[in-house]
N, C-alpha and C positions, 0 to 999 in steps of 0.2 A: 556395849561400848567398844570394845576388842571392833567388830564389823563394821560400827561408825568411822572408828581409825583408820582400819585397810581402805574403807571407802576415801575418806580426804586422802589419803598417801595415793592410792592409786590416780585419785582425779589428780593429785599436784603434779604426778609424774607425768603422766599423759600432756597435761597442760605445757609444760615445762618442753617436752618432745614437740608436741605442736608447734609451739612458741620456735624453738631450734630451724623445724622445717623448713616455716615461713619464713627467717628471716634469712638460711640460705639460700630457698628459694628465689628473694628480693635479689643478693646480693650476685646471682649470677644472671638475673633478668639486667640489672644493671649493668655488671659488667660488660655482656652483651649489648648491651645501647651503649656503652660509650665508646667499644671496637667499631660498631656498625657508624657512630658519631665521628670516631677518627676515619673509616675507610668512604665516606662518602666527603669529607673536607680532603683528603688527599685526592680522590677522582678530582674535585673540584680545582684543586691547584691547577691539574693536571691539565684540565680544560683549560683552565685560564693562559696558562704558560704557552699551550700549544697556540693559543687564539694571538698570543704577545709575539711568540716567533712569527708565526707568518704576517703578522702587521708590519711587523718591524721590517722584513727583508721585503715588503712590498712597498712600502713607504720609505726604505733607506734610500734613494735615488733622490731624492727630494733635498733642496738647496747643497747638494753633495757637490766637493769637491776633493780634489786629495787632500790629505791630513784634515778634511772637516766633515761629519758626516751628524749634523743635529737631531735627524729623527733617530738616530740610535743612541742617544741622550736621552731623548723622549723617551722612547722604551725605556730605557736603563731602569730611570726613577719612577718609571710608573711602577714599572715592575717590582722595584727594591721596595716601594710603598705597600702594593698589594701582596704580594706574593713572600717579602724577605731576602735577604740578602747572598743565600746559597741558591734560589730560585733565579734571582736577577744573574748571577754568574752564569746559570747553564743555557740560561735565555740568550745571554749575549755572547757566549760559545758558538751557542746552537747558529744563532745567526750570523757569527763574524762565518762560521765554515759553509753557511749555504753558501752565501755570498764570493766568498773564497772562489766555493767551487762554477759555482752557478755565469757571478755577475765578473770573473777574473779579477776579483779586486786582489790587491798587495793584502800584506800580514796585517797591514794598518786596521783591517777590519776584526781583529783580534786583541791587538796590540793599544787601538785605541776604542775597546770598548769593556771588556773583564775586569780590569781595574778600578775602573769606574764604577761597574752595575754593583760591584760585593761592596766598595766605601762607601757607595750610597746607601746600599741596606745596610750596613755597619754602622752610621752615621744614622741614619735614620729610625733604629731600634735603641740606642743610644741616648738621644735624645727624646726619647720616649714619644715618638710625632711629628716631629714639625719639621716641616717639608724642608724649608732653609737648609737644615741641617743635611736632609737627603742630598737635595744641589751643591751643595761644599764640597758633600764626599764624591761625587761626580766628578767638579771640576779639579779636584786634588788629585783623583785616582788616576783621572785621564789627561787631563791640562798635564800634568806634571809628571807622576811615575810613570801613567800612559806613554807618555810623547819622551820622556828620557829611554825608555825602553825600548822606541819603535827605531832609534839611532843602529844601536848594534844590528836587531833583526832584520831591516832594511840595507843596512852597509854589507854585513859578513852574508847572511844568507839570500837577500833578494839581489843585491849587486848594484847597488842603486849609490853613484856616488854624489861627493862634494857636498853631505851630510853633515851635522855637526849635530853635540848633544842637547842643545837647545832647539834645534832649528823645525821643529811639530810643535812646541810648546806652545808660538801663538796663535796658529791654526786650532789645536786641541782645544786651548780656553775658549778662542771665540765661540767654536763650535759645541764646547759644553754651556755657553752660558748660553745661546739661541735656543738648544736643548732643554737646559732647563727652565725658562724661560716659557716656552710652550709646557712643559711638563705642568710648571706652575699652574696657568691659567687654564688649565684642561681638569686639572684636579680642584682648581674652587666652583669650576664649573660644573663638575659631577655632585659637588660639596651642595653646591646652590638648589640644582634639579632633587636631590633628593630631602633636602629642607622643605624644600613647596611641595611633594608628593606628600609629604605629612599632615 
């Protein structure tokens, strides 16, 4: 009887060890998959973002005028859609300074597009979806703080007179709402294509 005992004591211990292994085992195999899960979605941002700056500065000439520039609306919200709203800001950094440097544009390539791209994603994580909400914070960011802020940085640093603090706000709107407006209709169109791939 004594040897039957040792015997189950030792089988439960062993069992019991076993049992420990495995499920540390599991839990660093896992672990592992959800790093390697996070570090392949961040590459993927990464793609996406860089594929969004150079669209955007390649396409921003497109029904551009001063204080109006619609395809970097379009980016803004595609971006703040897909990407988020810290993603959409560096996107349209990224792009007002190629541009800057590249295309001689004013500050306005700065001025009216960062405030935009982050209250879009702001507005559009917020609202948990709906695109509406993305183009609001667009044309609030940019229509409005955008274009009240482009007054001083155009007056005092670029030297550009006979300015007032209204005086981008109705170029900005127009040109966020054509912005969003394409933004719109390019996003029910991805929405559509990939319904019927189904």
């Amino acid at each position: 009887l004594r040897r039957q005992r040792q015997m189950c004591i030792r089988d439960r211990i062993s069992y019991m060890v076993s049992k420990r292994k495995i499920s540390r085992n599991s839990k660093v195999s896992g672990g592992f998959s959800v790093e390697k899960m996070k570090m392949k979605n961040g590459l993927l941002k990464m793609v996406v973002l860089s594929m969004l700056v150079a669209l955007g500065v390649v396409i921003s000439p497109i029904l551009r005028v001063e204080g109006m520039c619609p395809m970097a609306h379009f980016i803004n919200i595609v971006c703040s859609v897909f990407l988020g709203p810290w993603y959409s800001l560096l996107c349209a950094t990224l792009i007002g300074i190629i541009r800057m440097i590249t295309m001689g544009i004013p500050p306005l390539a700065l001025t009216g597009a960062v405030f935009g791209a982050f209250l879009s994603g702001v507005f559009y994580r917020i609202s948990k979806g709906k695109l509406i909400c993305a183009v609001l914070g667009e044309v609030i960011g940019t229509g409005i703080i955008g274009a009240i802020v482009s007054y001083p940085v155009m007056t005092f640093i670029w030297g550009r007179e006979g300015l007032s603090w209204l005086f981008y706000v109705p170029s900005f709107i127009c040109g966020t709402l054509i912005g969003g407006s394409i933004a719109v209709s390019y996003t029910h169109l991805r929405a559509h294509e990939t319904l019927s791939d189904l």
